[in-house]
C-alpha positions in Angstrom: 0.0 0.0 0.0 1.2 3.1 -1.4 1.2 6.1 1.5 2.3 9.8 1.1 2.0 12.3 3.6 1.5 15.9 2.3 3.9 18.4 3.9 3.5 22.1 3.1 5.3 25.3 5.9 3.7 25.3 9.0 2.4 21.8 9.2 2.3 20.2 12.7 5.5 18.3 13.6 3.1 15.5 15.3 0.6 15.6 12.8 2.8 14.1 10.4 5.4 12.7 12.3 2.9 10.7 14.4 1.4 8.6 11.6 4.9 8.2 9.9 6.3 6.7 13.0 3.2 4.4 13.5 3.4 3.2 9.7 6.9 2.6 9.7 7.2 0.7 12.9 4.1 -1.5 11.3 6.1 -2.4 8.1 8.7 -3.7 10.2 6.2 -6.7 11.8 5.2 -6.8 7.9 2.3 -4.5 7.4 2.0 -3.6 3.6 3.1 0.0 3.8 5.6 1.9 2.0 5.4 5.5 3.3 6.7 9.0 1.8 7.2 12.2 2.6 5.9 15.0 -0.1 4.9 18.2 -0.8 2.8 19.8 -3.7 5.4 20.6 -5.6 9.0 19.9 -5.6 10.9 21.1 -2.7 13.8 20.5 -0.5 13.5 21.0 3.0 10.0 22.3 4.4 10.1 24.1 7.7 7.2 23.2 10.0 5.2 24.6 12.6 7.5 24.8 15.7 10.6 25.0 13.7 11.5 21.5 12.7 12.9 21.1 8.7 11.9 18.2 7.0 13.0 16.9 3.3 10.1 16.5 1.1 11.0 13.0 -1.3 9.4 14.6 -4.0 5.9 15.6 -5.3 2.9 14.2 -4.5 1.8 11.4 -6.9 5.2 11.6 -8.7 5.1 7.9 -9.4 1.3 7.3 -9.9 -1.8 8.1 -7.4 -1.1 6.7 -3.9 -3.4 4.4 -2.4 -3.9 6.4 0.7 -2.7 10.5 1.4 -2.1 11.5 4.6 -3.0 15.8 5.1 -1.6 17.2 8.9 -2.2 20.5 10.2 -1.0 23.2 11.5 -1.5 26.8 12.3 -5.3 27.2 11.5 -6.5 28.1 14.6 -4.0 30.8 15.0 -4.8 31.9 11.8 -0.4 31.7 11.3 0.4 33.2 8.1 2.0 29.2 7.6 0.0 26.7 7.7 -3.2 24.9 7.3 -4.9 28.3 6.8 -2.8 29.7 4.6 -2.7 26.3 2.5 -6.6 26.6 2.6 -6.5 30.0 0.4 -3.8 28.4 -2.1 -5.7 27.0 -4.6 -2.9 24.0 -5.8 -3.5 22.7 -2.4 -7.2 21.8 -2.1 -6.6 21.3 -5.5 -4.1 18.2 -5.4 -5.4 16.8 -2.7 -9.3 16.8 -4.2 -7.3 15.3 -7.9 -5.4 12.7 -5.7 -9.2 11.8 -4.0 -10.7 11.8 -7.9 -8.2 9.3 -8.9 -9.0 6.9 -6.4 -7.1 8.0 -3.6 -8.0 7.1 -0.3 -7.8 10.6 2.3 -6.9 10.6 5.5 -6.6 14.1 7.9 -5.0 15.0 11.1 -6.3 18.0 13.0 -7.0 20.5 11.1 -5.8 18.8 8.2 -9.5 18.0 7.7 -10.1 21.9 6.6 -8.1 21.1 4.0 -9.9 18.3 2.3 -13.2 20.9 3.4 -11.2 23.6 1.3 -11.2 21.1 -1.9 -14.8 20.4 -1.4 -14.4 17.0 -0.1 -16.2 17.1 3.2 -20.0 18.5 2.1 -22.4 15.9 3.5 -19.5 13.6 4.9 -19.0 12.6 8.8 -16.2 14.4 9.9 -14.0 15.9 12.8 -11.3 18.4 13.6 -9.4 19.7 16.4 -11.8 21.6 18.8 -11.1 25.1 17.6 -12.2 24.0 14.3 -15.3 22.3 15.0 -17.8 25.0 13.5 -16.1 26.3 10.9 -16.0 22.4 9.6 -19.7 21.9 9.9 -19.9 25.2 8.0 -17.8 23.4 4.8 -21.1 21.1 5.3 -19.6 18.5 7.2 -21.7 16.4 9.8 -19.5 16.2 12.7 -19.4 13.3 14.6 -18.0 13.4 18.2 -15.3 10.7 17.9 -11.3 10.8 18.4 -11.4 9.2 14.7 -14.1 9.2 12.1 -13.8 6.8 8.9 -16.1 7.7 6.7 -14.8 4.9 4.0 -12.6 6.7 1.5 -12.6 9.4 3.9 -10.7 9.5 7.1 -10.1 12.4 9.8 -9.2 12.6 13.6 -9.5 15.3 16.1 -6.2 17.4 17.3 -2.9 16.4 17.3 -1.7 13.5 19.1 -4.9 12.2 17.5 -2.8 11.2 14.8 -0.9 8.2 16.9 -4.4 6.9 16.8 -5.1 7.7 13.3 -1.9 5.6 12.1 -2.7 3.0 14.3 -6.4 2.9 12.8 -5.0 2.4 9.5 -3.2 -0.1 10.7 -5.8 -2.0 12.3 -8.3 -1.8 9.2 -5.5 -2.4 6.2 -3.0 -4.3 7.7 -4.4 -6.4 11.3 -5.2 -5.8 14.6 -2.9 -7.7 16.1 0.3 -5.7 14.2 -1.7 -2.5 15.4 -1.8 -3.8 19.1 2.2 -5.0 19.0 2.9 -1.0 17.4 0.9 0.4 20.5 2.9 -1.7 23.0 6.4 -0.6 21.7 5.5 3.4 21.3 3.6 2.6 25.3 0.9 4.7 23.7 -3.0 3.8 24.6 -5.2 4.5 21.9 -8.2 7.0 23.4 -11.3 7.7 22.7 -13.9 5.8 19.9 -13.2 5.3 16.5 -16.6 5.6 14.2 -17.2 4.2 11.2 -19.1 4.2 8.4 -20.4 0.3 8.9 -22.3 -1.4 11.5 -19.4 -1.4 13.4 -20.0 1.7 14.3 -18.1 1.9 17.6 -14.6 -0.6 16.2 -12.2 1.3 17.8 -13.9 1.0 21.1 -13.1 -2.6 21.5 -9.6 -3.1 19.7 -7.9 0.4 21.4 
């Protein structure tokens, strides 16, 4: 499975770095993943939100579509002038990231990553979260908010505020790879997944019982 994590200035170290850790530590027990770092377009080193530079490996989808893209975020309740807002009001952003989810792409969003897939008209109609501070103005990009530390909406995946995304990676982990690889990656971080995931099936409360 083909994974790429969108970096752009001002991103949250966490937000990316979290998932990253989680997907990389699951390939090693054999989990399917094969995990990049990118940005929109080609760049060297991307600075992030508290300071931390991190080499992009090269544009998003520069070998093909990946099966799953990975948005952090960063910045938008702040309003920084890097960031998820700022990345909201460029339109290549919402732009890739809605082309990558056209072709087939599954989407997943940390934090406030998720006003970012709302910025490329993703989220209208869709079950959804953010961090806190971002709650309204998701529902006002027409999402239905659904009070839940993750919310997988099928081809459409986002999780509330930053160390959210340890649970998020996990998650994935857990639905495209196996629980029990997911449950050997939360012993060696000693992280305890929190709070319920909800999904889109009659399973509506799955991360309640494998966490």
């Amino acid at each position: 499975m083909r994974v790429e994590i969108l970096l752009y200035p001002g991103f949250d170290e966490l937000d990316a770095i979290g998932p990253f850790e989680v997907l990389q530590q699951a390939r090693k027990r054999g989990a399917p993943f094969t995990t990049r770092l990118v940005t929109v377009a080609p760049a060297g080193e991307v600075r992030a939100a508290n300071g931390l530079w991190v080499r992009s490996e090269g544009p998003v989808a520069e070998s093909g579509r990946p099966d799953l893209l990975i948005v952090p975020g960063g910045g938008w309740g702040t309003r920084a002038p890097q960031g998820a807002w700022a990345e909201a009001h460029r339109p290549e952003t919402p732009a890739a990231i809605r082309a990558q989810h056209t072709d087939g792409a599954i989407l997943a969003a940390v934090c406030t990553g998720a006003m970012l897939l709302g910025a490329a008209g993703l989220l209208y109609g869709r079950n959804a979260t953010t961090h806190h501070v971002a709650l309204d103005e998701l529902r006002a990009q027409g999402a239905q908010i659904v009070e839940a530390r993750i919310v997988d909406d099928g081809e459409i995946i986002t999780c509330g505020g930053v160390t959210s995304g340890l649970d998020l990676g996990l998650w994935l982990v857990e639905r495209f790879a196996s629980v029990e690889i997911a449950r050997e990656v939360e012993a060696t971080l000693e992280y305890q997944r929190r709070g319920p995931v909800w999904r889109r099936t009659a399973r509506a409360a799955a991360g309640s019982d494998s966490a």
